[in-house]
Backbone as CSV, one residue per row, in Angstrom:
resi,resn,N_x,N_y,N_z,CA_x,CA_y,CA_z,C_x,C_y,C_z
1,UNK,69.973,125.690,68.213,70.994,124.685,67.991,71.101,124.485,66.479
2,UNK,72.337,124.328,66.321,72.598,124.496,64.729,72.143,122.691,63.974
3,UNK,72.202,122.590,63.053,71.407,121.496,62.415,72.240,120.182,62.386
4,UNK,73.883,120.499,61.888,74.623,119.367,62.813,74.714,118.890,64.250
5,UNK,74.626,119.865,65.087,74.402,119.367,66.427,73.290,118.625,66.779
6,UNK,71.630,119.339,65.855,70.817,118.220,66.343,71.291,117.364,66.082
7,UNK,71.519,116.665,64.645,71.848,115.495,63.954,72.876,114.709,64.493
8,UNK,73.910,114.818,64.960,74.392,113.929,65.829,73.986,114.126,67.279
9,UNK,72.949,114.724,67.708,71.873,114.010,69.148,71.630,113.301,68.951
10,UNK,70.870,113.075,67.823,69.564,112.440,67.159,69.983,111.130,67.027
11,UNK,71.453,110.990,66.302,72.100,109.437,66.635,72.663,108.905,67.749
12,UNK,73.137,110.060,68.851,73.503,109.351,69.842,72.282,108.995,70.764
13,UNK,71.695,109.768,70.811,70.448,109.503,71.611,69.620,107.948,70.564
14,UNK,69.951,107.600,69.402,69.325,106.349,68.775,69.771,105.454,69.255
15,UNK,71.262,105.553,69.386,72.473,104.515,69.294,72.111,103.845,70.786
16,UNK,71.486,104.668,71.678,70.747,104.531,73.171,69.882,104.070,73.514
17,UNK,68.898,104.045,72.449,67.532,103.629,72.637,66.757,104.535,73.262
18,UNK,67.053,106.280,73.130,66.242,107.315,73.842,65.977,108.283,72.941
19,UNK,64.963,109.275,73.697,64.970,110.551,72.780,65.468,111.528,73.094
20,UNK,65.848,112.545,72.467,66.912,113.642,72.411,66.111,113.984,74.150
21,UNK,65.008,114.061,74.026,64.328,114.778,75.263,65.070,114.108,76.400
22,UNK,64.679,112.717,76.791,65.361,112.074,77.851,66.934,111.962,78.032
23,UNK,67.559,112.387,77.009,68.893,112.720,77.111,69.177,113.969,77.695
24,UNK,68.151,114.673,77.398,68.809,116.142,78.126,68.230,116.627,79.720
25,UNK,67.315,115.526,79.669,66.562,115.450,80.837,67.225,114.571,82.039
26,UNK,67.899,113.453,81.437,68.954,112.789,82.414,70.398,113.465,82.549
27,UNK,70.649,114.141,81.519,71.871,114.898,81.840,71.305,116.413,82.892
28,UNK,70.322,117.205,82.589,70.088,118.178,83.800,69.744,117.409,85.149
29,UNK,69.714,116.632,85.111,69.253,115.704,86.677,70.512,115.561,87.044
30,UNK,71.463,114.636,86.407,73.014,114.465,86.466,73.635,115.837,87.000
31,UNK,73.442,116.696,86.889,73.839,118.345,87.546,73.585,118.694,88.445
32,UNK,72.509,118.453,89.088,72.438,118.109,90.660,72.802,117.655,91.281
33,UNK,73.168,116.104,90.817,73.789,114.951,91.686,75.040,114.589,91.493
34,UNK,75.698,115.109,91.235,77.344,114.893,90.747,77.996,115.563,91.876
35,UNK,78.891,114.910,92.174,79.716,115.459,93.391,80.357,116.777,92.445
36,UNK,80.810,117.519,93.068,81.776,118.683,92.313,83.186,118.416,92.329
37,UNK,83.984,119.129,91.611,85.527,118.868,91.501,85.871,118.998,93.542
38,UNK,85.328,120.486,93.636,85.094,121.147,94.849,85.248,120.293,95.839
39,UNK,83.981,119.400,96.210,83.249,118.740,97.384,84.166,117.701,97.560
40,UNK,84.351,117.118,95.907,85.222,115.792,95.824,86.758,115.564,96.682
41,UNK,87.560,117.239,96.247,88.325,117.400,97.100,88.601,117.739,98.744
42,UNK,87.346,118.356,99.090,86.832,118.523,100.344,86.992,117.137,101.088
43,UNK,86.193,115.917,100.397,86.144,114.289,100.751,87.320,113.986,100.749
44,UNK,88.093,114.191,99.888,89.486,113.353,100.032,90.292,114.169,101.263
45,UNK,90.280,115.162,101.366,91.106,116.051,102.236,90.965,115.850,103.604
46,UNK,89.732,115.692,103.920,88.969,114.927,105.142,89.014,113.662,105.545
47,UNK,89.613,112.849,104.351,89.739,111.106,104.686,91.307,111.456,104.909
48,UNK,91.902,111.844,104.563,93.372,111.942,104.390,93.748,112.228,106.355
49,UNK,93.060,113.831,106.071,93.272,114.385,107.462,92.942,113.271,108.749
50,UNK,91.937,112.412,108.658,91.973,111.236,109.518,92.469,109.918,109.793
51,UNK,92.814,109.641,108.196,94.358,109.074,108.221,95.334,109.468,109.375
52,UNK,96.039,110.501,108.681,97.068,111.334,109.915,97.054,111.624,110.675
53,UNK,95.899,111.558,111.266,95.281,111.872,112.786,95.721,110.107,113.604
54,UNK,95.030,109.351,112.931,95.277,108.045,113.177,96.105,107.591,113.550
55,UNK,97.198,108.504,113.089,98.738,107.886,112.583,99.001,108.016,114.084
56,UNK,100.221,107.128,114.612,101.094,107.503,116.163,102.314,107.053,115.517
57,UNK,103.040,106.909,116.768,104.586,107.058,116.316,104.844,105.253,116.918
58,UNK,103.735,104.558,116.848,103.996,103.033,117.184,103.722,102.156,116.111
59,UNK,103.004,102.801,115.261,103.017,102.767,113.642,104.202,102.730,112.760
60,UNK,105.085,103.461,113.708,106.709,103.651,112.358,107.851,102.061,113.022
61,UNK,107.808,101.860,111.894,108.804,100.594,111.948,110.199,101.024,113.094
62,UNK,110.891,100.002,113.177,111.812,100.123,114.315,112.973,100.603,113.475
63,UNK,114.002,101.398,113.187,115.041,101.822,112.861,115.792,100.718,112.176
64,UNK,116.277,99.255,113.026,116.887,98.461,112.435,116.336,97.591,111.513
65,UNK,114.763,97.611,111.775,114.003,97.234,110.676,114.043,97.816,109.294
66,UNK,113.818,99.262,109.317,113.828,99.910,108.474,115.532,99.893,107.519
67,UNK,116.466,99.927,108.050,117.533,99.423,107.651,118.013,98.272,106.834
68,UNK,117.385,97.398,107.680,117.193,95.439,107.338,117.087,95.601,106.145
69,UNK,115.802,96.384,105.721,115.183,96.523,104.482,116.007,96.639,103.035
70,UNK,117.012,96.998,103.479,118.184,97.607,101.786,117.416,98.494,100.986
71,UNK,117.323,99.559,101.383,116.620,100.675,100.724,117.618,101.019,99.507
């Protein structure tokens, strides 16, 4: 690592109250446990899909309702 990069660790990790070590040690832990872009979308796609599953057709407003409205 080049000598500016330590040097601003060295302050962000101060500015923290840690050492460069426990910074890089909570960020490789953080890499395990982070949902992925991946998974994240997997979750939403799956809440969605049961949404719409949910859905019936006694759910949709009545026609003249929907009208009433002044769209």
């Amino acid at each position: 690592m080049d000598d500016e990069t330590y040097r601003r660790a060295r302050v962000a990790a101060a500015a923290r109250d840690r050492s460069i070590s426990a910074l890089v040690r909570d960020f490789l832990r953080s890499l395990g446990t982070e949902e992925s872009e991946t998974d994240r979308l997997k979750r939403e796609e799956r809440a969605l899909r049961d949404q719409i599953a949910e859905f019936t057709a006694a759910d949709r407003l009545p026609r003249d309702e929907v009208f009433s409205r002044g769209m």
